[in-house]
PDB file with one MODEL, atoms N, CA, C and O in Angstrom:
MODEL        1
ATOM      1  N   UNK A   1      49.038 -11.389 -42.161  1.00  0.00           N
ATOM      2  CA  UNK A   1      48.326 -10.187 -42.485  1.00  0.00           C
ATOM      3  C   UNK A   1      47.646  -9.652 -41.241  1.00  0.00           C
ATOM      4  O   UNK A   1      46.922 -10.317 -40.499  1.00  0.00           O
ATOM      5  N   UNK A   2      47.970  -8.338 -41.092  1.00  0.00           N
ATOM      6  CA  UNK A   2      47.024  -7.846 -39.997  1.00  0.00           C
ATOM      7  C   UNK A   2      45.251  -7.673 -40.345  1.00  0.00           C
ATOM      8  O   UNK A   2      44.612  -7.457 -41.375  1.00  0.00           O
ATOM      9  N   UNK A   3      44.897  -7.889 -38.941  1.00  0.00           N
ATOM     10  CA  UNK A   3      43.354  -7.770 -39.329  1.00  0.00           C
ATOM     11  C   UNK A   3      42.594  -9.335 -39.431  1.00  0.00           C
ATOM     12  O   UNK A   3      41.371  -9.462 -39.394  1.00  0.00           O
ATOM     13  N   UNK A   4      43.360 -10.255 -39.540  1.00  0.00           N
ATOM     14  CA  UNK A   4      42.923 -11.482 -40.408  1.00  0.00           C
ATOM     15  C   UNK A   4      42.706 -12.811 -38.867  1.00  0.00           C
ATOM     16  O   UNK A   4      42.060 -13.852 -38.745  1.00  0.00           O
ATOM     17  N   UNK A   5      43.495 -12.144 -38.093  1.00  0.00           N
ATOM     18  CA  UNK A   5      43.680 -13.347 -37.209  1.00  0.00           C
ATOM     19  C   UNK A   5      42.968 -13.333 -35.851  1.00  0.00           C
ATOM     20  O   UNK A   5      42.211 -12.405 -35.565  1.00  0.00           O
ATOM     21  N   UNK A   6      43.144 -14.093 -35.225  1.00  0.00           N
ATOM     22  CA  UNK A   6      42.209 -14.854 -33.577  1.00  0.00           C
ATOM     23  C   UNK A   6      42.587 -13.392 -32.979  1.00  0.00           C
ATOM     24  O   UNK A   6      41.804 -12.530 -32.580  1.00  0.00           O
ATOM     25  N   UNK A   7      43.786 -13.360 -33.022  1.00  0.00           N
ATOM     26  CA  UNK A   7      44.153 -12.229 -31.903  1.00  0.00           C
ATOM     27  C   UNK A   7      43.696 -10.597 -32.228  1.00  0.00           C
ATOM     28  O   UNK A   7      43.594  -9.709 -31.381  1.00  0.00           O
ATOM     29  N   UNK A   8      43.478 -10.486 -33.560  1.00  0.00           N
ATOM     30  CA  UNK A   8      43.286  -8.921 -34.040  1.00  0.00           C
ATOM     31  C   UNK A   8      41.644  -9.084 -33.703  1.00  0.00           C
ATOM     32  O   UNK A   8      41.015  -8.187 -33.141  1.00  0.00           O
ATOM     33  N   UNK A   9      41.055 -10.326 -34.119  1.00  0.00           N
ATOM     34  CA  UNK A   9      39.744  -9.980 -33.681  1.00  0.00           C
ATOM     35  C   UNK A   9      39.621  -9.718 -31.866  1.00  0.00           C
ATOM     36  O   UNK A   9      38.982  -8.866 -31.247  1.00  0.00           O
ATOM     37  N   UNK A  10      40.347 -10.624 -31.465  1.00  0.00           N
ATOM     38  CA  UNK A  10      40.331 -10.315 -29.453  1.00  0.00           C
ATOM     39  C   UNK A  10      40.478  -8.338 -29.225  1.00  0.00           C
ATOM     40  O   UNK A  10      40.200  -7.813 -28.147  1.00  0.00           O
ATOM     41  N   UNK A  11      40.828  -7.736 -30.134  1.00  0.00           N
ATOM     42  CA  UNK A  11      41.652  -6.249 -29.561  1.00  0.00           C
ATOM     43  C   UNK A  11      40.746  -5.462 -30.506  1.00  0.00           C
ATOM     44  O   UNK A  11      40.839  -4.235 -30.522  1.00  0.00           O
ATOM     45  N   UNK A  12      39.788  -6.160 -31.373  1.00  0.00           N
ATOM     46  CA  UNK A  12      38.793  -4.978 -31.980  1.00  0.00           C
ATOM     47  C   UNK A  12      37.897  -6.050 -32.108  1.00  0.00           C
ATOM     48  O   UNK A  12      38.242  -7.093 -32.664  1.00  0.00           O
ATOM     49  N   UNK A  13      37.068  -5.926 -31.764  1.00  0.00           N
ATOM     50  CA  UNK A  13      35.637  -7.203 -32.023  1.00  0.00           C
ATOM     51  C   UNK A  13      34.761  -6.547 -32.687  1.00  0.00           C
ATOM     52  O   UNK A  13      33.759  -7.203 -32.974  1.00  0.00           O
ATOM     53  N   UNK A  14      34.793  -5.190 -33.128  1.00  0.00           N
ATOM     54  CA  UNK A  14      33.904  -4.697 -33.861  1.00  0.00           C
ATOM     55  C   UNK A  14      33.902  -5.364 -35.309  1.00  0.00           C
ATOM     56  O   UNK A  14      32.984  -5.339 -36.129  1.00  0.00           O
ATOM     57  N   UNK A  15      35.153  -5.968 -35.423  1.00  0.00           N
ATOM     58  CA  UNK A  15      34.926  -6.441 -36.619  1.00  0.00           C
ATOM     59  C   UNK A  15      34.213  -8.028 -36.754  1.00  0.00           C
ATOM     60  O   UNK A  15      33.921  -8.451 -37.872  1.00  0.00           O
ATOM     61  N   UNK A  16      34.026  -8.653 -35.818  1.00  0.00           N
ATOM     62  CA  UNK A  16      32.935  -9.897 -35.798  1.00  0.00           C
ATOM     63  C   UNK A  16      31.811  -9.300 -36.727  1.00  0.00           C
ATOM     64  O   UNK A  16      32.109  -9.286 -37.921  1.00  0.00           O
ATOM     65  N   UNK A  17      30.941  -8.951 -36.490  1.00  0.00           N
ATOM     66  CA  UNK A  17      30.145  -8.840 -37.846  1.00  0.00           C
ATOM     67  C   UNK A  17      30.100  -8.708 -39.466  1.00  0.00           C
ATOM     68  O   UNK A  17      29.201  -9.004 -40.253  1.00  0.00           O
ATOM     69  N   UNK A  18      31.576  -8.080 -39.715  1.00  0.00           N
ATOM     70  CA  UNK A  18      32.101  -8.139 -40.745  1.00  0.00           C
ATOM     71  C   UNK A  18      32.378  -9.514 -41.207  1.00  0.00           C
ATOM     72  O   UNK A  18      32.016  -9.755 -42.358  1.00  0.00           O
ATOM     73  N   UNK A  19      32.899 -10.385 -40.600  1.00  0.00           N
ATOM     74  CA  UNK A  19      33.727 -11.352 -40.522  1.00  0.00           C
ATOM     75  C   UNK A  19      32.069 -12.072 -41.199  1.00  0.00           C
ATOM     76  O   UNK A  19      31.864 -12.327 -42.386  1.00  0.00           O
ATOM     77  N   UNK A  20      31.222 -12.241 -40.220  1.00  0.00           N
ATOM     78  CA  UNK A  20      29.967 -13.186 -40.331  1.00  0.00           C
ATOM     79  C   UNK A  20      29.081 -12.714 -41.769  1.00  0.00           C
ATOM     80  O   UNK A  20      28.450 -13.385 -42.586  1.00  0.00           O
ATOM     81  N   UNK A  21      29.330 -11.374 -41.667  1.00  0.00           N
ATOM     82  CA  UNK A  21      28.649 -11.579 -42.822  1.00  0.00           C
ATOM     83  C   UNK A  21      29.292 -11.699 -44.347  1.00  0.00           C
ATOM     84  O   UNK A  21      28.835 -12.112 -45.413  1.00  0.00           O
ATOM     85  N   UNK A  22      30.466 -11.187 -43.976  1.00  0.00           N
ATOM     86  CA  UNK A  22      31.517 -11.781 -45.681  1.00  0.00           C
ATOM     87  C   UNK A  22      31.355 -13.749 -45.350  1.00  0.00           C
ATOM     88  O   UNK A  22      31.475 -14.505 -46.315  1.00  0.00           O
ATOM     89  N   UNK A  23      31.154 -14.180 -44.280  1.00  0.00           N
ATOM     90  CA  UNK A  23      31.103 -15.641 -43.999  1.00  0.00           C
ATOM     91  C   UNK A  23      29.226 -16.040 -45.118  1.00  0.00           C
ATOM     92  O   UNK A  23      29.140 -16.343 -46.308  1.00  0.00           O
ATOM     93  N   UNK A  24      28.406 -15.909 -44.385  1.00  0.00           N
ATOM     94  CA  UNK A  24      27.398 -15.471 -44.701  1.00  0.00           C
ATOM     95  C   UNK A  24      27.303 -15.624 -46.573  1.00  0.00           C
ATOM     96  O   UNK A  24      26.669 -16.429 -47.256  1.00  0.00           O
ATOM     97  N   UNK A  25      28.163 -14.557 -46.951  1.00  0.00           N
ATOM     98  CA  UNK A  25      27.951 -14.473 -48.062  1.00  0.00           C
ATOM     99  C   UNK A  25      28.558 -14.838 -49.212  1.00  0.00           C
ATOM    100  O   UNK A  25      28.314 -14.283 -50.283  1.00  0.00           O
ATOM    101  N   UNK A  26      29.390 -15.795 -49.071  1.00  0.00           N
ATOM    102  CA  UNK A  26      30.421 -16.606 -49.433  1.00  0.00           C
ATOM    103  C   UNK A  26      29.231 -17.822 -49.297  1.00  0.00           C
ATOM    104  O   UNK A  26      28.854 -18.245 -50.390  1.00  0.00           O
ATOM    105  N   UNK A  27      28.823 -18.214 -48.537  1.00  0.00           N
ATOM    106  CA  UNK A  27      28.349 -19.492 -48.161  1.00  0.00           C
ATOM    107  C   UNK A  27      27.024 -19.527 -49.266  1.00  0.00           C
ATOM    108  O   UNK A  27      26.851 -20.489 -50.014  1.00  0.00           O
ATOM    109  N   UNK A  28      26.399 -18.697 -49.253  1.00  0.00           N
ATOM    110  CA  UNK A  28      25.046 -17.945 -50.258  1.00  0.00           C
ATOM    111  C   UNK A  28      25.528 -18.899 -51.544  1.00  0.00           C
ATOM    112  O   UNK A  28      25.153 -19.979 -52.002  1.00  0.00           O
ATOM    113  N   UNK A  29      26.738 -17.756 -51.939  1.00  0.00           N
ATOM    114  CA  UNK A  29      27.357 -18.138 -53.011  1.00  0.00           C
ATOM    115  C   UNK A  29      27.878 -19.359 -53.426  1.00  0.00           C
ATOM    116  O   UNK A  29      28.166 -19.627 -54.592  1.00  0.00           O
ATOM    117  N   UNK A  30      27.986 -20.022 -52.566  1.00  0.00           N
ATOM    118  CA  UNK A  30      28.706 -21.195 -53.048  1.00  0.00           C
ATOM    119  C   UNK A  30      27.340 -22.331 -53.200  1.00  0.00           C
ATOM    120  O   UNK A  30      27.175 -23.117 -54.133  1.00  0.00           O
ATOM    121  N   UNK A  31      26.330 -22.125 -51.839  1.00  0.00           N
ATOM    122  CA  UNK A  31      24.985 -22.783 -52.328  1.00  0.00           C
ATOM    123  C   UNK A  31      24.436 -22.594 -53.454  1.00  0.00           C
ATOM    124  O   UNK A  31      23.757 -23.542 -53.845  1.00  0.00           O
ATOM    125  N   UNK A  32      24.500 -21.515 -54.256  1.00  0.00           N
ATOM    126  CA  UNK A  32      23.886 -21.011 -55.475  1.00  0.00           C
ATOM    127  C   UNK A  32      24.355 -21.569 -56.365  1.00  0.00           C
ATOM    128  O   UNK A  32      23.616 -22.005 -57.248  1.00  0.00           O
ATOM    129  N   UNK A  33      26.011 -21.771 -56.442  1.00  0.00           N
ATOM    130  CA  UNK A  33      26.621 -22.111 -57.596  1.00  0.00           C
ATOM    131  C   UNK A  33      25.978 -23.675 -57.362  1.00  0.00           C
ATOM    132  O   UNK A  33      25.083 -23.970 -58.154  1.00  0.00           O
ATOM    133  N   UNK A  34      26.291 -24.540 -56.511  1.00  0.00           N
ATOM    134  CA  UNK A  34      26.231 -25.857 -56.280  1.00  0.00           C
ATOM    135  C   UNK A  34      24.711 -26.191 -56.595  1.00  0.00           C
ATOM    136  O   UNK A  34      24.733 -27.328 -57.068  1.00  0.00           O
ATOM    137  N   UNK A  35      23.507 -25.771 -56.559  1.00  0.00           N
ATOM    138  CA  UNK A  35      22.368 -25.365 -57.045  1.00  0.00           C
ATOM    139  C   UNK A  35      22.089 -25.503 -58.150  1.00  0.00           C
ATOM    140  O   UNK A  35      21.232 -26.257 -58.613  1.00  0.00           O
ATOM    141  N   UNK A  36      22.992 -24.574 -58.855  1.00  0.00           N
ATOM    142  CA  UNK A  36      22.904 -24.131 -60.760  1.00  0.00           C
ATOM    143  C   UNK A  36      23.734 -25.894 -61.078  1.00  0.00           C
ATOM    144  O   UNK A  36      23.345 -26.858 -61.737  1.00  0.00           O
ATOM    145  N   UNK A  37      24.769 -25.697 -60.392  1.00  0.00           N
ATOM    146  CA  UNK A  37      25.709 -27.515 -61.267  1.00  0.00           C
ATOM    147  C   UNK A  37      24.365 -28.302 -61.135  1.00  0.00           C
ATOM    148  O   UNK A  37      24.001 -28.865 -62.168  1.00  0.00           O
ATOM    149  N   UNK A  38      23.517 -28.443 -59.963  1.00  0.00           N
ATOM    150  CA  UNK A  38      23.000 -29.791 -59.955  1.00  0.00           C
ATOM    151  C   UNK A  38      21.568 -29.727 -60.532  1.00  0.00           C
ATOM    152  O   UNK A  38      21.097 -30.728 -61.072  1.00  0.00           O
ATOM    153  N   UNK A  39      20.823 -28.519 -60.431  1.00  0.00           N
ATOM    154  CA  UNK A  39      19.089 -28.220 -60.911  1.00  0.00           C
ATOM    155  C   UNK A  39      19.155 -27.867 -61.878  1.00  0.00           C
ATOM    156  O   UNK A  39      18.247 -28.423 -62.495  1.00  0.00           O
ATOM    157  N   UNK A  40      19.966 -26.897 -62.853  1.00  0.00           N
ATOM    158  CA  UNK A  40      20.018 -26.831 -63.720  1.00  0.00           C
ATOM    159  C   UNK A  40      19.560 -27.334 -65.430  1.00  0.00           C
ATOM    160  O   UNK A  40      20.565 -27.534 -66.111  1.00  0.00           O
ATOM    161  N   UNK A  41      18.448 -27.519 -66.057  1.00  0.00           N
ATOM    162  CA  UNK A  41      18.499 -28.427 -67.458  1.00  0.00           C
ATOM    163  C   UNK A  41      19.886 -28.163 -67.915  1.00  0.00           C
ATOM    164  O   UNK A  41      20.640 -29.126 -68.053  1.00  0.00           O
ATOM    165  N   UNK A  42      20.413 -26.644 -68.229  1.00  0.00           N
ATOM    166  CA  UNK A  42      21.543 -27.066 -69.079  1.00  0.00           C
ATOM    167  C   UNK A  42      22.875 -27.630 -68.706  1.00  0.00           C
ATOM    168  O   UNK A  42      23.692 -27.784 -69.613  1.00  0.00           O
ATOM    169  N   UNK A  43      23.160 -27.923 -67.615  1.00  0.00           N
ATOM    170  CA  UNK A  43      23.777 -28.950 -67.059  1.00  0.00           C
ATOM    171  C   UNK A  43      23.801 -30.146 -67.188  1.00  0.00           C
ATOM    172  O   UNK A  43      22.874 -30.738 -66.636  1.00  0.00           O
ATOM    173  N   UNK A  44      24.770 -30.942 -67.899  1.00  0.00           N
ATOM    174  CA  UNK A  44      24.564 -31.941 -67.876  1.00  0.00           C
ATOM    175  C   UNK A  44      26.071 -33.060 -67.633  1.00  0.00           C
ATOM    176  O   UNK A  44      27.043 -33.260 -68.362  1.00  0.00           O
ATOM    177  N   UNK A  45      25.658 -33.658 -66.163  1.00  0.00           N
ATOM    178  CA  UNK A  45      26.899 -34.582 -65.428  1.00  0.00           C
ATOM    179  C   UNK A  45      27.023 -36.428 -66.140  1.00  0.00           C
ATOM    180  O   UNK A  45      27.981 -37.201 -66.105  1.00  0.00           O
ATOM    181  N   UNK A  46      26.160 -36.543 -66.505  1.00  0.00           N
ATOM    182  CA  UNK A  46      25.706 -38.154 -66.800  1.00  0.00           C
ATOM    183  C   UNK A  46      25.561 -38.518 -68.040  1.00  0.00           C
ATOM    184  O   UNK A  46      24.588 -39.270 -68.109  1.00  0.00           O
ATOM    185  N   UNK A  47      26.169 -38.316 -69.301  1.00  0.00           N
ATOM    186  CA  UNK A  47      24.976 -37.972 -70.328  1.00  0.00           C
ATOM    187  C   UNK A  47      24.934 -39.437 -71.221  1.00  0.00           C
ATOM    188  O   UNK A  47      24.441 -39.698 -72.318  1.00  0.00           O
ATOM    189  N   UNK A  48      25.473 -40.030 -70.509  1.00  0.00           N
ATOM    190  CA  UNK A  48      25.443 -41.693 -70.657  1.00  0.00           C
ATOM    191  C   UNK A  48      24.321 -42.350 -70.781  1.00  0.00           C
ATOM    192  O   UNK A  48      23.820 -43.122 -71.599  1.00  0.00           O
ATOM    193  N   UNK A  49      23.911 -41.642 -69.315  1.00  0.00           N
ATOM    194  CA  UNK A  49      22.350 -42.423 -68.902  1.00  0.00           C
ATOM    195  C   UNK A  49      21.389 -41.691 -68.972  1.00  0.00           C
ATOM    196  O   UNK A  49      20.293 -42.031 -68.525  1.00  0.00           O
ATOM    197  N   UNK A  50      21.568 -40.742 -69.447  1.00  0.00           N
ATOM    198  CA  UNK A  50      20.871 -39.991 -70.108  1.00  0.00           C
ATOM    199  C   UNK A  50      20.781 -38.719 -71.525  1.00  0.00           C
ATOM    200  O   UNK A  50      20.244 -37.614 -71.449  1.00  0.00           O
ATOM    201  N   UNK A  51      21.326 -39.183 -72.467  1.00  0.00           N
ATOM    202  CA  UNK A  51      21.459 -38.471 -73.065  1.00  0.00           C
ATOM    203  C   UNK A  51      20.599 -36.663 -73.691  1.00  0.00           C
ATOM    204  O   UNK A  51      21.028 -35.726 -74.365  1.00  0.00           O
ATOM    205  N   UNK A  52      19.471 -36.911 -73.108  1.00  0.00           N
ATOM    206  CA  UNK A  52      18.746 -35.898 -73.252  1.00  0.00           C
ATOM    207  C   UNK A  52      17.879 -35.179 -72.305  1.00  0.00           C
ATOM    208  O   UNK A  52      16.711 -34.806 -72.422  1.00  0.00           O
ATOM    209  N   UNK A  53      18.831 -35.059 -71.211  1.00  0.00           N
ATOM    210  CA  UNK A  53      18.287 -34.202 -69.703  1.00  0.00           C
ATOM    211  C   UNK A  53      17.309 -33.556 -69.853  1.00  0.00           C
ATOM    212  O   UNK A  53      16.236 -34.017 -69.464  1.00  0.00           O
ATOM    213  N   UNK A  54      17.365 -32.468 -70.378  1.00  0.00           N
ATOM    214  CA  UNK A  54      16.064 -31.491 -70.443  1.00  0.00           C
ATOM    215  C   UNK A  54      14.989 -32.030 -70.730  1.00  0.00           C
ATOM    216  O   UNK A  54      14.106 -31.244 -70.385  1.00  0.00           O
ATOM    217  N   UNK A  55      14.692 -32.644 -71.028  1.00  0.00           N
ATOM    218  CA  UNK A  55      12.982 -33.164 -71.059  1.00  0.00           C
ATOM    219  C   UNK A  55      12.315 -34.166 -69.987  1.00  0.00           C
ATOM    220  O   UNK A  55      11.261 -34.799 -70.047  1.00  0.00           O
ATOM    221  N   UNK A  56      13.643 -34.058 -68.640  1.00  0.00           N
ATOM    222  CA  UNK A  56      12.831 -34.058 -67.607  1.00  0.00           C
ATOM    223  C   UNK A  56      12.628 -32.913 -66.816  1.00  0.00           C
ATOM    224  O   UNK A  56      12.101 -33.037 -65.711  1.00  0.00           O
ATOM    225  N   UNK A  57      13.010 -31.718 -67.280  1.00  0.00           N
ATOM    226  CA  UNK A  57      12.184 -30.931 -67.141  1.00  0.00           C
ATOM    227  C   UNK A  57      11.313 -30.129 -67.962  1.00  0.00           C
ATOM    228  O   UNK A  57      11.087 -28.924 -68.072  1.00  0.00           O
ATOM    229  N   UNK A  58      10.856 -31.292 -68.556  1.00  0.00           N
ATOM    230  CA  UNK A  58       9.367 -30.609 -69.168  1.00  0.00           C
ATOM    231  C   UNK A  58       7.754 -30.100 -68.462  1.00  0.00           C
ATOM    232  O   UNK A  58       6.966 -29.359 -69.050  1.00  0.00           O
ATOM    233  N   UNK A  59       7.580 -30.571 -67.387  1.00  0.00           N
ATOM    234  CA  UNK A  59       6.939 -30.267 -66.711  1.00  0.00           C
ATOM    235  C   UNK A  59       6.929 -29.917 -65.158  1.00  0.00           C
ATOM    236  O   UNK A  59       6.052 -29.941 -64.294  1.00  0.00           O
ATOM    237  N   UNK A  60       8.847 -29.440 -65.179  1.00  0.00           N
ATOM    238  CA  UNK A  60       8.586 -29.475 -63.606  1.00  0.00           C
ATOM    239  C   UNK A  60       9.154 -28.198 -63.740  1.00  0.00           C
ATOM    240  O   UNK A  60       9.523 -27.683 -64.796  1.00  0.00           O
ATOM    241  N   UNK A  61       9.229 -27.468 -62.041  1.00  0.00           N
ATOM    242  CA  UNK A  61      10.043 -26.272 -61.843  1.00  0.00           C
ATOM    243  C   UNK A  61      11.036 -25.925 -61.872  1.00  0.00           C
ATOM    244  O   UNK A  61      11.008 -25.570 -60.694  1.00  0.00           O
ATOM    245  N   UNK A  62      12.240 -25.611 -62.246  1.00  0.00           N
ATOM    246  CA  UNK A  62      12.964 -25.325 -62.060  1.00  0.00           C
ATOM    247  C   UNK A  62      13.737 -24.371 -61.506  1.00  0.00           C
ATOM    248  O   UNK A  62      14.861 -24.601 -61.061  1.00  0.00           O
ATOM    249  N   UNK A  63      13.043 -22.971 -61.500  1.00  0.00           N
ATOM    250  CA  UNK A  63      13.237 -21.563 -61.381  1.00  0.00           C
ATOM    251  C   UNK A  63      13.353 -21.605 -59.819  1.00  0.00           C
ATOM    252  O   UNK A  63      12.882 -22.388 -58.994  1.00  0.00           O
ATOM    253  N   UNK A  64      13.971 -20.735 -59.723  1.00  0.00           N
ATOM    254  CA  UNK A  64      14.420 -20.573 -58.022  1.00  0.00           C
ATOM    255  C   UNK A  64      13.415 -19.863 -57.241  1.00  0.00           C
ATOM    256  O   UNK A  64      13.224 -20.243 -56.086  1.00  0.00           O
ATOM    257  N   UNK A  65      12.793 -18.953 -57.675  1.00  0.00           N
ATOM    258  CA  UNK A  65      11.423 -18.587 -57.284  1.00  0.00           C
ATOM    259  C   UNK A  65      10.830 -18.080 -57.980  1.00  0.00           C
ATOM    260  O   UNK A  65      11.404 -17.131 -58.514  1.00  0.00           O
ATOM    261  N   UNK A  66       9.527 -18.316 -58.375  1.00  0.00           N
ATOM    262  CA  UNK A  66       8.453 -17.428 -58.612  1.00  0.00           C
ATOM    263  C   UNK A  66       6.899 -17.459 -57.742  1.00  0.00           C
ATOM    264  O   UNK A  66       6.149 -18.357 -57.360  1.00  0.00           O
ATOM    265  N   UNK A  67       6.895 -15.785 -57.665  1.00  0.00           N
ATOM    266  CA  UNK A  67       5.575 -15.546 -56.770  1.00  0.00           C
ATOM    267  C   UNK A  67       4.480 -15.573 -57.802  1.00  0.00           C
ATOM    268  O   UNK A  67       3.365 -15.749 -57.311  1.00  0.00           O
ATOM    269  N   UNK A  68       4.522 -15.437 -59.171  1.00  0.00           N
ATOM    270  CA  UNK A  68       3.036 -15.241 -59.859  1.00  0.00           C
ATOM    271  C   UNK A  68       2.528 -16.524 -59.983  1.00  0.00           C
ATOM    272  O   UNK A  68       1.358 -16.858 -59.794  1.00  0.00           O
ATOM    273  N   UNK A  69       3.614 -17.348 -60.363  1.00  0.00           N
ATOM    274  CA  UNK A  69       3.157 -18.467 -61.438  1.00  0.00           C
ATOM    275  C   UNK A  69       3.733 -19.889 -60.790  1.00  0.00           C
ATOM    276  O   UNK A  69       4.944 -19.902 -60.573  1.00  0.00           O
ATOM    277  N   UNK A  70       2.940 -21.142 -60.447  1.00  0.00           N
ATOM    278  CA  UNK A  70       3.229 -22.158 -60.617  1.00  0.00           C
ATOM    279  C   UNK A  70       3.760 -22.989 -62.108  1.00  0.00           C
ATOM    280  O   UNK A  70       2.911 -23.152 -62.985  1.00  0.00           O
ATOM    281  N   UNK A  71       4.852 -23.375 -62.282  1.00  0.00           N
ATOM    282  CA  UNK A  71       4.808 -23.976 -63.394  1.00  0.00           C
ATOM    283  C   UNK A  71       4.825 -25.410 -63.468  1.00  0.00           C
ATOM    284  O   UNK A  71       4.982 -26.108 -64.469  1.00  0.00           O
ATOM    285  N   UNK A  72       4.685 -25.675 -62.558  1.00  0.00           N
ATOM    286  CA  UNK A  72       4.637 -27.685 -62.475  1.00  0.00           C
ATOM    287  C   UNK A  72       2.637 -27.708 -63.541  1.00  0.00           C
ATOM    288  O   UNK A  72       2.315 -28.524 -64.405  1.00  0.00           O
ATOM    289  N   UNK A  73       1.915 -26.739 -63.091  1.00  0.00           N
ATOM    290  CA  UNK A  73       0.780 -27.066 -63.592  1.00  0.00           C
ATOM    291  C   UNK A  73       0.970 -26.559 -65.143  1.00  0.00           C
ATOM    292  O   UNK A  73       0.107 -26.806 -65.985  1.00  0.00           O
ATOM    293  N   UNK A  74       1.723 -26.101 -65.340  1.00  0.00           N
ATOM    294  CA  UNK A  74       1.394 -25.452 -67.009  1.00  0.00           C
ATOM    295  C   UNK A  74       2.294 -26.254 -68.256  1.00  0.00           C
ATOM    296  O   UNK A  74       3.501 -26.495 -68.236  1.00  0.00           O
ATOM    297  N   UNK A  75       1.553 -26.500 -69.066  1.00  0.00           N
ATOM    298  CA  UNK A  75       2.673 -27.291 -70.418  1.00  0.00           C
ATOM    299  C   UNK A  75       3.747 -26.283 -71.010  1.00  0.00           C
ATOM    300  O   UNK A  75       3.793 -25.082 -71.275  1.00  0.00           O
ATOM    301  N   UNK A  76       4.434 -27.184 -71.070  1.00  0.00           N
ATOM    302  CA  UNK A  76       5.476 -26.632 -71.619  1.00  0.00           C
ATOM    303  C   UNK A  76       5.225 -26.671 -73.435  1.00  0.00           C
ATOM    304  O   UNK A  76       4.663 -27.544 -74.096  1.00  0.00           O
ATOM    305  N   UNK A  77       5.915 -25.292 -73.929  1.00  0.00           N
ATOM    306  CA  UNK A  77       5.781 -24.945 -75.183  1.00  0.00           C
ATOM    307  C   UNK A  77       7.130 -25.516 -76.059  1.00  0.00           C
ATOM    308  O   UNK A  77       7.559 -25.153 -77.154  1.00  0.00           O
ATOM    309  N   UNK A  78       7.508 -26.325 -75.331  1.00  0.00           N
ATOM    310  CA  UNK A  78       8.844 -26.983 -75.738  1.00  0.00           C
ATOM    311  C   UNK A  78       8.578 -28.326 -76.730  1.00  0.00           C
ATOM    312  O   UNK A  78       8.234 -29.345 -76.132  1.00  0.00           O
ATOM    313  N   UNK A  79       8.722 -28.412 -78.326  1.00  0.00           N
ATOM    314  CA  UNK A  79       8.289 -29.200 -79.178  1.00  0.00           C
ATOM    315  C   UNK A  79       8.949 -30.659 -78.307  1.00  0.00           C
ATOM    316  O   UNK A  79       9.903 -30.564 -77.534  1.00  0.00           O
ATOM    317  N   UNK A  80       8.172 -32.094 -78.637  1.00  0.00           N
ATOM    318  CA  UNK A  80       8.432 -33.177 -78.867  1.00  0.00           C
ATOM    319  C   UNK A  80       9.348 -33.552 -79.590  1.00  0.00           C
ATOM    320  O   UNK A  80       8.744 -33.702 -80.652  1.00  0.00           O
ATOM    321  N   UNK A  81      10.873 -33.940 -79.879  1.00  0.00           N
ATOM    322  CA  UNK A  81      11.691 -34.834 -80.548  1.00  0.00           C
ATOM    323  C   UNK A  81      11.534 -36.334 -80.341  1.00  0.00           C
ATOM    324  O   UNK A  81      12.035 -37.096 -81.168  1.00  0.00           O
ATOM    325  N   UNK A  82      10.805 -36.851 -79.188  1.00  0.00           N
ATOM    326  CA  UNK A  82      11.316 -38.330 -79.790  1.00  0.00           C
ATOM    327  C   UNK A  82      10.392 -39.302 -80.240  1.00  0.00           C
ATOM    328  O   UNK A  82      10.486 -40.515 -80.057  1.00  0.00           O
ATOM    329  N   UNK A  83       8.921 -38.318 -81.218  1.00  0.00           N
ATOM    330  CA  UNK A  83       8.092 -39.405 -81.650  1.00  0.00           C
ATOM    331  C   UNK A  83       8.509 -39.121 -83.112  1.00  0.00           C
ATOM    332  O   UNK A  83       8.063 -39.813 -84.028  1.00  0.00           O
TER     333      UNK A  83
ENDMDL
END
């Protein structure tokens, strides 16, 4: 394919930035997804050894960011099942 290779970039280099940032943003993406598989509560890889993931995150963060609110300090409104 033209456009794609060592040599088309040598004879137009204007396109290096293109290149870095479709690189760039591919890479985003793939951290994000790999992110969601592993932080995720509703994810669940193990469920052997653990059959009921989410209630370790009952008190921790999960959310990818928030500026208002800490939630490691706040209870969760999420009922008790295992008393």
């Amino acid at each position: 394919m033209q456009g794609l290779g060592l040599q088309s970039i040598k004879k137009n280099p204007a396109l290096i930035p293109l290149y870095v940032c479709v690189a760039a943003g591919a890479c985003g993406a793939v951290y994000y997804i790999l992110r969601l598989a592993t932080r995720n509560p509703d994810v669940t890889w193990n469920r052997s050894s653990n059959p009921e993931p989410w209630q370790e995150y009952k008190d921790k963060q999960y959310k990818f960011y928030s500026p208002i609110r800490d939630y490691s300090k706040t209870k969760s409104p999420a009922p008790n099942y295992e008393n």
